[in-house]
C-alpha positions, 0 to 999 in steps of 0.5 A: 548503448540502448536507452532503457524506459523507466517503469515507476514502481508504486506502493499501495496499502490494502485492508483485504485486498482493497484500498485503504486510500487512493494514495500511493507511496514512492517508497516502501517506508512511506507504505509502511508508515500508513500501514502502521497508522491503519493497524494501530486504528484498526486493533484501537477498536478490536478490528479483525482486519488489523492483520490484513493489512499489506503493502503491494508493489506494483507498477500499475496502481489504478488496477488495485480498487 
């Protein structure tokens, strides 16, 4: 049976396209949770930016800056 090489799967939270932080999340309700967090900050001060926010997968995190 071949040995198949495992490629980790990272979550990151992004405001417009850019990095929220430099974490990155193991899992999706990890993401979800800082997604949560920087909404409710954001609509806090009226922030248009507060529907930008996503959560991309990805399985090289560096590349989001």
């Amino acid at each position: 049976m071949p040995h198949k090489s495992y490629i980790p799967v990272f979550y990151v939270v992004t405001r417009a396209g850019r990095r929220t932080s430099p974490s990155d999340y193991w899992t999706w309700g990890e993401a979800e949770a800082a997604a949560k967090k920087m909404r409710a900050w954001l609509s806090k001060w009226n922030d248009k930016d507060a529907s930008k926010i996503q959560i991309i997968k990805t399985t090289d995190p560096q590349s989001i800056i």
